[in-house]
DOKE-634132 format. One record per residue: x, y negated, z of N, C-alpha, C in turn. Coordinates in steps of 0.001 Angstrom, whole numbers, plus 500000, padded with zeros to 6 digits. Each point is the difference from the previous one (the first is absolute). Layout:
// residues N
XYZXYZXYZ ...
// end
This chain:
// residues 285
030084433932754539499629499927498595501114500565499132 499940500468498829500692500256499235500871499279499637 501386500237498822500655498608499777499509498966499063 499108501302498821499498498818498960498941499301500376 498958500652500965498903498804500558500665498998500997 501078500185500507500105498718500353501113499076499477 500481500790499169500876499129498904498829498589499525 498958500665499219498853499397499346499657498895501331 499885500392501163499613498989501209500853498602500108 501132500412499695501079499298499996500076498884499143 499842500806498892499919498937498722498840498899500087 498814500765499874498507499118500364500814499056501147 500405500171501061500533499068500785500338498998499268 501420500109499485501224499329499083499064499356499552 499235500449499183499067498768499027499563499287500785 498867500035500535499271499313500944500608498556500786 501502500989500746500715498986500791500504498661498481 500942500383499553500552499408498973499516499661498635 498898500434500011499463499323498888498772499763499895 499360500253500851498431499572500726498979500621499368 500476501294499556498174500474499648500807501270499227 499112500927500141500196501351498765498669500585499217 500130500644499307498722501141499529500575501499499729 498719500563499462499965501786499979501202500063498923 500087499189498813500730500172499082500964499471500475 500911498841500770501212499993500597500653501566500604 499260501143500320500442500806500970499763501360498361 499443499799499504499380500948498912501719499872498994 500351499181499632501284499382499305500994499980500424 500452499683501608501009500651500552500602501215500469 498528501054500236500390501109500520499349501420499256 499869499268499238498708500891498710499280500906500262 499139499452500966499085500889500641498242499087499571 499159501596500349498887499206499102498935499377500371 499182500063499337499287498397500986499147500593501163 499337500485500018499643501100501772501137499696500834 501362500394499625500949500419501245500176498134500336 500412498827499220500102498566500121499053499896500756 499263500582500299498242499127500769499878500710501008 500384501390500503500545500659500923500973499072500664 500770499646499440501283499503500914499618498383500310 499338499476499319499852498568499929498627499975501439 499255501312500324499214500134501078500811500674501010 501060500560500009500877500632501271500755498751500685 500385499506498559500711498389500833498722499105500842 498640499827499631499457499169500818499704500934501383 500176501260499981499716500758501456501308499875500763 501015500002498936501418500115501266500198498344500474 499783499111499229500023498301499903499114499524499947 499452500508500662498476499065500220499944498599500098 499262498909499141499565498540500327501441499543498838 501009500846499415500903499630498770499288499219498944 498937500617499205499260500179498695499052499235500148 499825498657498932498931499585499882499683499699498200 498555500876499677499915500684498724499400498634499281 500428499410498762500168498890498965499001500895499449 498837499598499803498981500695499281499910499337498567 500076498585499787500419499251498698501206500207499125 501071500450500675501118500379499570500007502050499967 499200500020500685500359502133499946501241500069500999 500656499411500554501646500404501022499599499533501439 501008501026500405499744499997501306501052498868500514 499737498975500788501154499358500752500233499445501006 501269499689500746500497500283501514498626499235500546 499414499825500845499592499738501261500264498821500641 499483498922500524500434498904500505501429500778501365 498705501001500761501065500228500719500849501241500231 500563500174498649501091500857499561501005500339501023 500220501285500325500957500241500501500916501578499631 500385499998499756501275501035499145500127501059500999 499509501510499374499844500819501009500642501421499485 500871499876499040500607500968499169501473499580499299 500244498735500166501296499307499689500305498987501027 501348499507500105500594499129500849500579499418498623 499042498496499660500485499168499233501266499786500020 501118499820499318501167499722499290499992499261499179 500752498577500046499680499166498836501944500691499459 500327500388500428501582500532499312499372500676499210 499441501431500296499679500961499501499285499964498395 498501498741500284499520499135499195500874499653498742 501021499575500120500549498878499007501342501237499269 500223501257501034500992500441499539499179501434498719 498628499947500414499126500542498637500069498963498924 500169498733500187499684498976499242501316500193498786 501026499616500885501551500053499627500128501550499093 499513500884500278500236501218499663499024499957498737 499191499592499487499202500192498563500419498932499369 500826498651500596500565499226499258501445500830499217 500458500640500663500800500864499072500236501083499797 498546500652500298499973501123498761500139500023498775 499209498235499717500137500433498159498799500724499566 499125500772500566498501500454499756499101500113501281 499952498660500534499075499142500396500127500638501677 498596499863500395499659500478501062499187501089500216 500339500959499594498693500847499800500058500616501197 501177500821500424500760500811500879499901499349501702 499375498591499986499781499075500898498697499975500888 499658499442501065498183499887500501499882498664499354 501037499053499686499457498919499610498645499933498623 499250499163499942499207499491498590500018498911499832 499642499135500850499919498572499541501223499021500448 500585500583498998501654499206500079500183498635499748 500380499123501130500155498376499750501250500111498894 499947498644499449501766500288498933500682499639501496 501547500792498656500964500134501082501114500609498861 501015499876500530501522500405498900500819500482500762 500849500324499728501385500725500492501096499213499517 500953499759500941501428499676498928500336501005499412 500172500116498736500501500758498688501510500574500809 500334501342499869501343500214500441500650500931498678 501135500057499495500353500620498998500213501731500202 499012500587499539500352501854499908501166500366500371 500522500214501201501414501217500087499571501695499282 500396500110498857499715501186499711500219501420500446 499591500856500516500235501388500378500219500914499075 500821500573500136499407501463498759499197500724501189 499158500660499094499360500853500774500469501687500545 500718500148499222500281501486500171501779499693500922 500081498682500177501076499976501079499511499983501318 498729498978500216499510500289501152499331501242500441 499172500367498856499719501596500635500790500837500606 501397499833498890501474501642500619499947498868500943 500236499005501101500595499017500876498861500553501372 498530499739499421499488500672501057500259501506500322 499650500989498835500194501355500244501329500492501038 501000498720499761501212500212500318499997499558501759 499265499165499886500047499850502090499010500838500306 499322500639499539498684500823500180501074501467501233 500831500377498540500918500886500290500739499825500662 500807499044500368501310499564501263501253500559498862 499562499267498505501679500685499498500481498744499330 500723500300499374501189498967499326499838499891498644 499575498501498409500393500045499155501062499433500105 500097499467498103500795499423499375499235499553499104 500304498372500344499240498974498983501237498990499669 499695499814498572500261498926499364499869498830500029 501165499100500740499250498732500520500674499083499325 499311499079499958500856498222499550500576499120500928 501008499660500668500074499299501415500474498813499531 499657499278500515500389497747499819501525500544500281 500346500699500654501639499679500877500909500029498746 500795498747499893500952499932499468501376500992499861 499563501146500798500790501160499869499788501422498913 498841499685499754498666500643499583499517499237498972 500425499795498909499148499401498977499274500544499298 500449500945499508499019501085499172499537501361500733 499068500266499598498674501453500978500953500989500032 500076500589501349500484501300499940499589500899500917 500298501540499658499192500701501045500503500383501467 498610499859501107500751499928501125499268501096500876 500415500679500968498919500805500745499352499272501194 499045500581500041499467498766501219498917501395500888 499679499777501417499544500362500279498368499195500828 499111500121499473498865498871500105499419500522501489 498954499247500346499975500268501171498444499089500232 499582498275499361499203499287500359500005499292498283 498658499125500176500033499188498810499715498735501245 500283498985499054499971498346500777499355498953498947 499937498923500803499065499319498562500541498060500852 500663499817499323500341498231500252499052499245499778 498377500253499602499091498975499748500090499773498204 501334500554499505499845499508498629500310501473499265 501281500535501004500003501205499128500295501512500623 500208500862499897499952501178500495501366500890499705 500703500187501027500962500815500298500041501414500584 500821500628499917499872501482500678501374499733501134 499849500081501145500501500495501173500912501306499856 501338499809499953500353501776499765501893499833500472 500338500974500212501888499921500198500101500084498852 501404499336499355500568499982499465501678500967499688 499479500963499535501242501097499902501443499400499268 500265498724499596500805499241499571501002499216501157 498628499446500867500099498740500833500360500603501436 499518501262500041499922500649500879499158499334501448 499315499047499682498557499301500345498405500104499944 499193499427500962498903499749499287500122498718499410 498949499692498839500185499103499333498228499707499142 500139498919499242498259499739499677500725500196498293 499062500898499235499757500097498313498939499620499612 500337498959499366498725499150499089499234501163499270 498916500507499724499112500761499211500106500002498748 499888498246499407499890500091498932501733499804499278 500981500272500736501291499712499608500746501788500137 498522500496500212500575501989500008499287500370498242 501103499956499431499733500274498828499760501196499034 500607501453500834499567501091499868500184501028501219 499766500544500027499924501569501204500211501071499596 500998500699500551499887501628499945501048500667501438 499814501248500086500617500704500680499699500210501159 500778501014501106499127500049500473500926500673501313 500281499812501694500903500185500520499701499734501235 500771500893500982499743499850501758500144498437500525 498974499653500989500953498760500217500716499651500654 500899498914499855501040499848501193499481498882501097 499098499973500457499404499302500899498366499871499990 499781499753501622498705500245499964499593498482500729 498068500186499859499760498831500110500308499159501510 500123500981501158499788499486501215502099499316499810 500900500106498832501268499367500485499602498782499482 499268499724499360499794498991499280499507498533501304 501375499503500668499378499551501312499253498248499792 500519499602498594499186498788499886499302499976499607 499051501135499101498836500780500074498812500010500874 500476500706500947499259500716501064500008498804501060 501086499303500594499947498307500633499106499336499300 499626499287500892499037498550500001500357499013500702 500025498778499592500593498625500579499138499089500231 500145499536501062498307499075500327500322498886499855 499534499310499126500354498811499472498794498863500581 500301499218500496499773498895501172499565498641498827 498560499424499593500328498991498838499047499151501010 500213498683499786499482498450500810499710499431498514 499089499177500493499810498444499313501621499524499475 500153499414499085501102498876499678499770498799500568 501268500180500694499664498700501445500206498506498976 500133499717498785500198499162499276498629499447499728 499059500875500039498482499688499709499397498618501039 499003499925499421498795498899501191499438501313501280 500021499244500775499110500948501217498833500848499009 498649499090499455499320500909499137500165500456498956 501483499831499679500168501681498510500651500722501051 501065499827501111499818501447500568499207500582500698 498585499432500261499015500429500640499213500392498958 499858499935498794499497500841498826500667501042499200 501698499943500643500699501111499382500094501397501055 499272499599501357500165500774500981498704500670499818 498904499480499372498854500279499753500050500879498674 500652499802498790499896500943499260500652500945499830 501124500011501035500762501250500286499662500977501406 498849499539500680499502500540500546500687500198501309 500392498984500468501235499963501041499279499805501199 500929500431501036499469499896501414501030499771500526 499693498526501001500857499255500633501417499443498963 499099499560498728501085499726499153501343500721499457 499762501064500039500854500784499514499123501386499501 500464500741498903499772501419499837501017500578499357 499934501728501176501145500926499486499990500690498436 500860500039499482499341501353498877500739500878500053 500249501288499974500445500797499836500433501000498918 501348499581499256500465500178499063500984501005499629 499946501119499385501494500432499918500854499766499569 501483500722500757500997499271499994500657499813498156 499201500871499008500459500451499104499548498789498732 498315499701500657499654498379499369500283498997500343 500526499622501072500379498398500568500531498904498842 500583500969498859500752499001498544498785499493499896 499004500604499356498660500111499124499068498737500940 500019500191501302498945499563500885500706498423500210 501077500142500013500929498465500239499721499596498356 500211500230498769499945499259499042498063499639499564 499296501353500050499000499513500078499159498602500561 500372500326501187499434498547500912500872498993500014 500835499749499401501319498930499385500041499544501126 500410500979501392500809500202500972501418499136500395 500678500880498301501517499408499847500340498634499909 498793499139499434500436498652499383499046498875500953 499622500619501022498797499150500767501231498863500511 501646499639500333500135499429500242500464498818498953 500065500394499194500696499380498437498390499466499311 499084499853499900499124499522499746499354498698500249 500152499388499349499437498515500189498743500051500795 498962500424499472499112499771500506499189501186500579 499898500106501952499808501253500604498577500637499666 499264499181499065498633500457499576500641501650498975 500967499523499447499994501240499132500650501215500795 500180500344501586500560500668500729499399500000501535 498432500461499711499365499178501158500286501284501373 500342500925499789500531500948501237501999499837499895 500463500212500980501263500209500326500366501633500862 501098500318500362500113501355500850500590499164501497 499088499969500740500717499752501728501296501379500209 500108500909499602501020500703500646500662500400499234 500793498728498663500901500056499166501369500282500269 500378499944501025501332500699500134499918501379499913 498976501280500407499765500880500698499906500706498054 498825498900499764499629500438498457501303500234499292 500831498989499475501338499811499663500502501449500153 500089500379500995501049501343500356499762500639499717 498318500459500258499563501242499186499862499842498898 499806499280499148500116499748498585501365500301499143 501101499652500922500803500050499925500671501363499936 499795500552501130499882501407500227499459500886498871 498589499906499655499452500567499029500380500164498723 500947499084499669500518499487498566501519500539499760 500716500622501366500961500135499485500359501439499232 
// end
């Protein structure tokens, strides 16, 4: 089949599975196609999925089937919730989504890291090319109080869950090093670089990070923390690079799981914390 007829297959799926019923105008509104081609596709799906569709003649919609079975998607309830998460902060809704009949639901509010835009553009154009700016940065380091200009050679962008950095050497530091996005305050220029991405070795490394239950728990919270982390034989690896391990240890409040009163607020630990330690360690210097 083509991609857009079975894009359209797909979707009719999506509905069906997750929200139990569609019509001609669900498919007419998402893919703006006209009402012939919706009724075309809404009859290709009962030939490719046969026994899916059972037609609501009181209502006009078609919906799933007692005995439904998904023949164009492999349900994802991640996938599900991360459309969900994603029109919660757009800011103009869900349109861009398969969802329609949205249960409530919120987001924790996180505060705007601002970008300029025409820094990230020269920032991409600039790893596009394999060359070198000079941006204007703000750095916390008490060596560094006020912005000044530095050359950097970019290479990756990164994202801590809250905010977004560029990956690049540092022609100062004579390092790689992480630049906050929204702490690159202007751009220009323009230069060979002095390093490429494959030196970049905590980069290109990955560290397999080993996380268990918090043996502080009841038998059944670590038998429900092994369950929502999807663990086998009570443990799961992740595989991290060596360049995020800061980000991935403060995120999952890693660092403070032993300083915490109460192990509910630290319900994974790292089994191969010495190993972690070093490379972290390593990575940071």
């Amino acid at each position: 089949m083509r991609w857009g007829v079975e894009k359209r297959l797909e979707f009719i799926e999506f509905r069906l599975f997750w929200e139990g019923g569609i019509n001609r105008a669900d498919i007419m509104d998402q893919f703006g196609v006209s009402v012939p081609q919706a009724s075309k596709d809404l009859t290709l799906y009962e030939v490719k999925a046969p026994g899916n569709l059972a037609y609501d003649k009181s209502a006009k919609r078609y919906l799933a089937a007692e005995n439904f079975k998904p023949v164009f998607l492999n349900p994802d309830a991640g996938a599900y919730l991360a459309q969900l998460r994603a029109g919660g902060l757009s800011g103009d809704g869900l349109e861009e989504n398969w969802l329609s009949a949205v249960p409530s639901f919120d987001t924790m509010p996180i505060p705007y890291r601002r970008v300029t835009v025409g820094v990230l553009r020269k920032i991409l154009a600039t790893i596009r090319a394999n060359r070198a700016v000079e941006i204007k940065y703000q750095s916390m380091s008490d060596r560094r109080p006020h912005p000044e200009w530095r050359w950097i050679t970019p290479h990756a962008l990164g994202n801590d869950g809250l905010r977004w950095h560029v990956r690049a050497f540092c022609h100062i530091d004579r390092k790689f090093k992480d630049f906050i996005l929204s702490r690159c305050l202007e751009i220009r220029g323009d230069a060979d670089p002095e390093a490429a991405p494959l030196d970049d070795h905590f980069w290109q490394e990955k560290f397999s990070v080993t996380l268990v239950p918090n043996p502080k728990l009841s038998d059944p919270q670590q038998d429900v923390v092994a369950q929502d982390y999807e663990m086998h034989e009570g443990k799961v690896v992740v595989a991290v690079r060596m360049a995020l391990l800061y980000y991935f240890l403060k995120r999952l409040r890693l660092d403070v799981a032993d300083a915490l009163d109460r192990p509910q607020e630290a319900p994974v630990i790292v089994s191969n914390r010495a190993e972690f330690d070093a490379a972290l360690k390593e990575a940071m210097l």
